[in-house]
C-alpha positions in Angstrom: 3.0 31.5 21.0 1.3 29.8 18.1 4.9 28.2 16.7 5.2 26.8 20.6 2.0 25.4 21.1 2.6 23.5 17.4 5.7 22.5 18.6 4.2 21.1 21.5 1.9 19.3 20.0 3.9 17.8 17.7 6.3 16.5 20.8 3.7 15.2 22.0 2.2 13.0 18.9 6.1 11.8 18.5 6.0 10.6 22.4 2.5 8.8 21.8 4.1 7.2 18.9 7.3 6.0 20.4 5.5 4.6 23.4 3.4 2.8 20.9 6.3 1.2 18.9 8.1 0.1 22.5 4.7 -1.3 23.5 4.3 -3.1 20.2 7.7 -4.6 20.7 7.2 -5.2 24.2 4.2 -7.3 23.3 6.1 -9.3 20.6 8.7 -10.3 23.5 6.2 -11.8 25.9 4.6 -13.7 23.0 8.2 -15.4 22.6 9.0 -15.2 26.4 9.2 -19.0 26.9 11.6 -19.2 24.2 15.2 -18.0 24.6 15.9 -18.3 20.8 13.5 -15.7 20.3 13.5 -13.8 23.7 17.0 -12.8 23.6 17.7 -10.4 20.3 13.7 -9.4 20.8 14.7 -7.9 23.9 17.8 -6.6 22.2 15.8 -5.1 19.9 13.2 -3.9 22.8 15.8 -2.2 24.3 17.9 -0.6 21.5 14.3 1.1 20.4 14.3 3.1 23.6 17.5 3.9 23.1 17.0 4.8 19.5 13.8 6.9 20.8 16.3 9.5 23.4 19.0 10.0 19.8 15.8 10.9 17.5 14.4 13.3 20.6 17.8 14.7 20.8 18.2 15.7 16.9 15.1 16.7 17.3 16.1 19.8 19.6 18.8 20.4 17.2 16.0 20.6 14.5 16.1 17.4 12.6 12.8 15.2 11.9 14.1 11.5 12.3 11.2 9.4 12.0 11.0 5.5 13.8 10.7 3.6 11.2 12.1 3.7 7.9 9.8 1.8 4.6 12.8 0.9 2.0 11.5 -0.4 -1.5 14.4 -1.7 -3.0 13.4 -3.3 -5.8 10.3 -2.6 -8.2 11.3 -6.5 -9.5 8.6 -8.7 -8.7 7.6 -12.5 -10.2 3.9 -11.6 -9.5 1.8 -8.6 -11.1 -0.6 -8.5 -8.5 -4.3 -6.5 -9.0 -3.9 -3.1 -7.8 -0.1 -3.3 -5.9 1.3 0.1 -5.4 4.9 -0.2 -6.9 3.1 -0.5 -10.5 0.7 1.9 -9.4 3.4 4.4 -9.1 3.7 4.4 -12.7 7.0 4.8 -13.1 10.2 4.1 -16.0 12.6 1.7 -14.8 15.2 3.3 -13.2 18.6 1.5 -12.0 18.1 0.5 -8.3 19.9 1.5 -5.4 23.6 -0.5 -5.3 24.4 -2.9 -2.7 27.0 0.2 -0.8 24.0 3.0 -1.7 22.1 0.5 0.2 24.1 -0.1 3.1 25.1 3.0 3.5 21.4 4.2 3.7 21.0 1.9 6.3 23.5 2.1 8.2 22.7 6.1 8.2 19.6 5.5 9.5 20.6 3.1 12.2 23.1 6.0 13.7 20.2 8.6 13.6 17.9 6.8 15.7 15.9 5.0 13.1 14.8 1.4 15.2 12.7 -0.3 12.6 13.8 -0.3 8.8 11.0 -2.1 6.9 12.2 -3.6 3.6 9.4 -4.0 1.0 9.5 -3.6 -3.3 8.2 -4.9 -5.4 9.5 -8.4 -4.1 12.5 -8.0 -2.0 14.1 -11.7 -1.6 15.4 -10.8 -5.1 17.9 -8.7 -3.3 17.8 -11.9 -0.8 21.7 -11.4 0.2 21.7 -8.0 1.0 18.8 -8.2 3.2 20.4 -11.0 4.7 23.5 -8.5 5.3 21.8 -6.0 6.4 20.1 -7.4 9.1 23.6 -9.5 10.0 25.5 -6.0 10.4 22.5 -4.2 12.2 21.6 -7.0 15.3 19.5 -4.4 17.1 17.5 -3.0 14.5 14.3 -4.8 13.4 13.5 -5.7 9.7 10.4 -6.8 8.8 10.4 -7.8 5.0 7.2 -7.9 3.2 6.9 -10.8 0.8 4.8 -12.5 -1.7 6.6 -15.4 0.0 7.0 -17.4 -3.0 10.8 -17.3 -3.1 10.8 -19.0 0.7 11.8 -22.6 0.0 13.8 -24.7 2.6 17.1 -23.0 2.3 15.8 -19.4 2.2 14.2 -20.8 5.7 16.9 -21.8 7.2 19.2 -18.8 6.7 16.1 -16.5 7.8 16.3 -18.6 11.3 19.8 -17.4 11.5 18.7 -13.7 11.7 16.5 -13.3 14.5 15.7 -9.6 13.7 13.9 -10.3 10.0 10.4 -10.8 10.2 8.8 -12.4 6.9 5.3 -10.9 6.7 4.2 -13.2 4.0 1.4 -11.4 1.9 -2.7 -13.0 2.0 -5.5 -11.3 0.7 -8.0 -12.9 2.7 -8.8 -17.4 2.7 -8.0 -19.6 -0.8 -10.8 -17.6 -3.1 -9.6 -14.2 -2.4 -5.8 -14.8 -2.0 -5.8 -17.2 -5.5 -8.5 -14.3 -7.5 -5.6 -11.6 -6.7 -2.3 -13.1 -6.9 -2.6 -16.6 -9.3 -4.5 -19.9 -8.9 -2.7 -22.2 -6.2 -0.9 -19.4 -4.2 -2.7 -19.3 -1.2 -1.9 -23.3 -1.0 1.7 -22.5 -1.7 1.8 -19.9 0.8 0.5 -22.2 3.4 3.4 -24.6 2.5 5.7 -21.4 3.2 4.3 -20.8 6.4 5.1 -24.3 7.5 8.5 -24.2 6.5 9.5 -20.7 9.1 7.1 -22.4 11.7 9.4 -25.6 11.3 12.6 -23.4 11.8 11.1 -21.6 14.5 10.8 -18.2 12.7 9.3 -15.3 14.2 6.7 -14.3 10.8 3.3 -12.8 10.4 0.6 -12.0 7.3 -0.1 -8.9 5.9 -3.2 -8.4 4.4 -4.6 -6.1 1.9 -7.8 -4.6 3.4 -10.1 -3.6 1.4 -14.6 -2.9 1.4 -15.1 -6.4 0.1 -12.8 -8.4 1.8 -13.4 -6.6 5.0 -16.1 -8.9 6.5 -14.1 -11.8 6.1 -10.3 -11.1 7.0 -11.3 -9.4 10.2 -13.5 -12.6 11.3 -12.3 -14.6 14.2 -11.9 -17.5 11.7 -9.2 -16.0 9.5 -7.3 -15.1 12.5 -7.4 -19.0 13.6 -6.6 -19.9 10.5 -3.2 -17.2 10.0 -2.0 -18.4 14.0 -2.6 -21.8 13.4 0.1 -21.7 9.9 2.1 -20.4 12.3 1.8 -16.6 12.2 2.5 -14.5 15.0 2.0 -10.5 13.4 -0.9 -10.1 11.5 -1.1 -6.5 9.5 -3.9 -4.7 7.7 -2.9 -2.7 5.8 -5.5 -0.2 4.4 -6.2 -0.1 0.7 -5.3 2.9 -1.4 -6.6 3.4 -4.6 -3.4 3.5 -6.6 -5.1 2.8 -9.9 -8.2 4.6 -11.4 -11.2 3.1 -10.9 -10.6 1.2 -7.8 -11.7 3.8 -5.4 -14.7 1.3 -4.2 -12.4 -0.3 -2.7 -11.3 2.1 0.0 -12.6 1.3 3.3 -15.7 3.3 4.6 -15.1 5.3 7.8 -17.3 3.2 9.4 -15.1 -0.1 8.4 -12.2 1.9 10.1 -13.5 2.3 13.3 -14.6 -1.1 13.6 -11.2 -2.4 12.5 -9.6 -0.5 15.1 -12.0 -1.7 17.5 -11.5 -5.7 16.2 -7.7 -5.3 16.2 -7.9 -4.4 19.9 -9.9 -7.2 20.9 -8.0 -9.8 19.0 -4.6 -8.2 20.9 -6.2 -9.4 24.3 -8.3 -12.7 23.0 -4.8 -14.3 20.3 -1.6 -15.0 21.8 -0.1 -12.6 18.4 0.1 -9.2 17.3 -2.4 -7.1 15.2 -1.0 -4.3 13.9 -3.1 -1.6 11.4 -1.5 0.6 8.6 -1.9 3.2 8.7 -3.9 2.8 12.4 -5.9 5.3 14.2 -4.2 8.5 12.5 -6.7 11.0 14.6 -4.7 10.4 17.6 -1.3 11.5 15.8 -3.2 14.6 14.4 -3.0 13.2 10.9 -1.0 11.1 8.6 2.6 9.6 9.7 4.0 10.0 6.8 6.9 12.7 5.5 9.1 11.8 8.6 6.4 12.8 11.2 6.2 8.9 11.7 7.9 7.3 9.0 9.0 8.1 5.3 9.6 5.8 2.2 13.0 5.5 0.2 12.2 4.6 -3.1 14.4 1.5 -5.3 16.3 4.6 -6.6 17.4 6.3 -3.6 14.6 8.5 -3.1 13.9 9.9 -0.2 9.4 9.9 0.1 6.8 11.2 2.5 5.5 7.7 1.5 5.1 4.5 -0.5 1.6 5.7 -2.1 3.4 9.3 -2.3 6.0 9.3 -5.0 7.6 12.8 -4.8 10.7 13.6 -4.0 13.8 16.3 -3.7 15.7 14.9 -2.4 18.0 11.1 -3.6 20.2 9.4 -0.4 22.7 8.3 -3.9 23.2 12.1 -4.0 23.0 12.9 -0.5 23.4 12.1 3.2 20.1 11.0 5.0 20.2 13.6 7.6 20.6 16.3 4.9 17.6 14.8 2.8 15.3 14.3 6.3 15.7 18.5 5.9 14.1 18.8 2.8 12.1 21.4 1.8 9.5 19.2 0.8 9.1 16.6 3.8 9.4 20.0 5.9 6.3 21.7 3.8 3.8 18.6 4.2 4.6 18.6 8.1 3.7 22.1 8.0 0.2 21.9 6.9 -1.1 19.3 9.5 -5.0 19.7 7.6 -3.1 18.4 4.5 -2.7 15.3 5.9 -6.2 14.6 8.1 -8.0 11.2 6.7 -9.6 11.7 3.1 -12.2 10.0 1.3 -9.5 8.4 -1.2 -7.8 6.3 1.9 -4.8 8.0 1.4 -4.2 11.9 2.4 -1.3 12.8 0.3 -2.3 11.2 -2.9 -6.1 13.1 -2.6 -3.9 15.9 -2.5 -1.3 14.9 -4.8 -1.6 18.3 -7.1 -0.5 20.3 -3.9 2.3 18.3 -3.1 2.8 18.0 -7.1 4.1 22.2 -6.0 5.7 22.2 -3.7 8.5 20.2 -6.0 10.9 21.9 -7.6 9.8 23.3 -10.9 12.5 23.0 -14.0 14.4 26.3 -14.7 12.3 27.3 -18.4 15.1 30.7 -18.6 18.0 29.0 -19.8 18.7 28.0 -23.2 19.2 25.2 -24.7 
C-alpha cells in the first residue's frame, strides 16, 4: 500500500511540475504575442512540451524516470575565473569533453524520450558556439537556453542567434556595476550592457541570470534592478540560488527567511513586469524535495556523465558509454529518488552536496580482490 501511495505521490509532483513548465512557456508566448517572429516557434515549442509531457508519462508506466529538462555542461573552458562558479568548484582533472557526435547524439536521445528543455551551460558554452548553433537548428521544437558570461556575443554571434528562435541567451549579472565588476573583472557589467543591446537590436528573445546570494539579496530583488535588466532588453530573469561550492563561502547561502521572500517577490514581479522570473531551484517544498537525479531534471557533465546535478558530481553512469535511457536507470539516480528526506532543503543551500558522503556510497566502490 505504502509503494502505491509513493508512487502516487510522486505522479503527482511530476504533473505539478509539467503544468508548471507549460505555464512558464505559456507565459513567455504572450509576452511575444504581438510579434510573429517570436510567437510562431514559441508556440511550436509551447506545444511540442505538451507533447513531450504524454511520451515522459508513458515511459514512465513502463518504469523509466525521464526528467523535463535536461542541464548539459559541455565545456569546463571558460575566459573568466569567476569567484565561487561551480564547474571549478567541482574540482576536477581535465578530462576530454564530450565530441561533437557524443553530443548530438545525447541530444537527440533526449529529444525522442520526452526531454522538452535541454539547458546548455559550462563553463562558458559559445566556445562550442557551432554545435550549439546545430543543435538547436536540428531540434526546432526543443528549447535551449544557454547560460553565458556573454562576453563572446559580438555582432555576428548576434545575428546568427536571431536565426535560432529556440536559443535563449541568459547572459550572467551578479547584481548593478559594483557587484557584477567585484565578481567577474572591472568593466564587465558595462560590456555586458553593450551585449544586451546587440540581441535587443536583432530582436532576440534573452534574459539574466543572476547569482543570489545573502548579500546581494536586498539589491537584485529590488524593483530597480528589474527596471534596469527589462529596460537592456531582458525578457527572463533567473535567480539562481547560491551553493557553497567552495569552503568557506557558506555565508553566503540564502537564509530561509530570504527564500520565502524571494518566492514571494518573484510572484509579484510575474503580474507587475511584462517578463519572466524564474527561481532555481524554486519552491522545492511543493515537489516534496529537490528536482534533481531525474525527479525534475539531471546534469550531463562535459565528459558524458550522466548527474543528479550540476552541484552533485557523482556518477555511474557515462552517455559516451551508454544510451541515455539505460543511464536514466541507474542505480544511483534510482537510490537518491528513493530517499525523498535526502533531498528536503538543508542549511548548505544545496541537499545533495550536505549529504554528499551518502551519495559518495551509494557509488560503486573499486574491486580491492583482484591483483594487480
Amino acid at each position: 500500500m505504502k509503494n502505491m501511495e509513493e508512487r502516487m505521490d510522486a505522479s503527482n509532483f511530476r504533473e505539478l511540475f509539467d503544468a508548471t513548465i507549460s505555464e512558464t512557456l505559456a507565459q513567455a508566448v504572450r509576452i511575444v504575442s504581438s510579434d510573429p517572429a517570436l510567437l510562431i516557434p514559441g508556440t511550436v515549442i509551447l506545444h511540442h512540451q505538451k507533447k513531450a509531457a504524454a511520451v515522459r508519462k508513458n515511459h514512465e508506466r513502463e518504469g523509466l524516470m525521464v526528467p523535463p529538462i535536461m542541464i548539459t555542461s559541455i565545456t569546463s573552458r571558460c575566459n573568466l575565473a569567476c569567484a565561487g562558479c561551480y564547474m571549478h568548484g567541482r574540482h576536477e582533472k581535465p578530462v576530454p569533453e564530450m565530441s561533437r557526435e557524443v553530443l548530438e547524439s545525447v541530444v537527440g536521445q533526449a529529444a525522442d524520450l520526452g526531454v522538452s528543455v535541454i539547458v546548455i551551460a559550462g563553463g562558458e558554452p559559445l566556445v562550442r558556439r557551432d554545435e550549439i548553433l546545430s543543435l538547436a537548428h536540428h531540434h526546432p521544437a526543443v528549447l535551449f537556453p544557454v547560460f553565458t558570461n556573454g562576453l563572446l556575443i559580438d555582432d555576428a554571434v548576434a545575428a546568427t542567434i536571431a536565426q535560432h528562435r529556440n536559443i535563449v541567451p541568459v547572459i550572467s549579472f551578479e547584481g548593478f556595476r559594483v557587484e557584477t565588476d567585484t565578481r567577474r573583472g572591472e568593466g564587465v557589467y558595462d560590456r555586458l550592457l553593450a551585449v544586451c543591446s546587440r540581441l535587443k537590436q536583432r530582436n532576440v528573445f534573452f534574459g539574466v541570470s543572476i547569482t543570489t546570494s545573502r548579500e546581494n539579496f536586498p539589491r537584485v530583488t529590488g524593483e530597480d534592478f528589474a527596471r534596469e535588466m527589462l529596460a537592456a532588453g531582458a525578457r527572463v530573469l533567473t535567480f539562481v540560488e547560491y551553493v557553497p561550492m567552495e569552503p568557506g563561502t557558506e555565508h553566503l547561502v540564502l537564509t530561509h527567511e530570504q527564500k520565502k521572500v524571494l518566492q514571494i517577490v518573484l510572484s509579484d514581479f510575474n503580474r507587475k513586469f511584462p517578463a519572466l522570473f524564474i527561481g532555481f531551484p524554486g519552491d522545492e517544498d511543493q515537489y516534496g524535495g529537490c528536482l534533481a537525479a531525474g525527479r525534475g531534471f539531471v546534469h550531463v557533465s562535459p565528459s558524458g556523465n550522466l548527474e543528479p546535478c550540476p552541484a552533485a558530481p557523482y556518477s555511474d553512469a557515462n552517455l559516451a558509454q551508454v544510451p541515455l535511457n539505460e543511464a536514466l536507470r541507474s542505480r544511483l539516480l534510482a537510490r537518491i529518488r528513493q530517499e525523498p528526506e535526502i533531498l528536503t532543503e538543508t542549511e548548505g543551500g544545496c541537499a545533495l552536496r550536505a549529504n554528499r558522503a551518502w551519495v559518495e556510497g551509494l557509488l560503486p566502490q573499486p574491486d580491492t580482490t583482484k591483483s594487480a
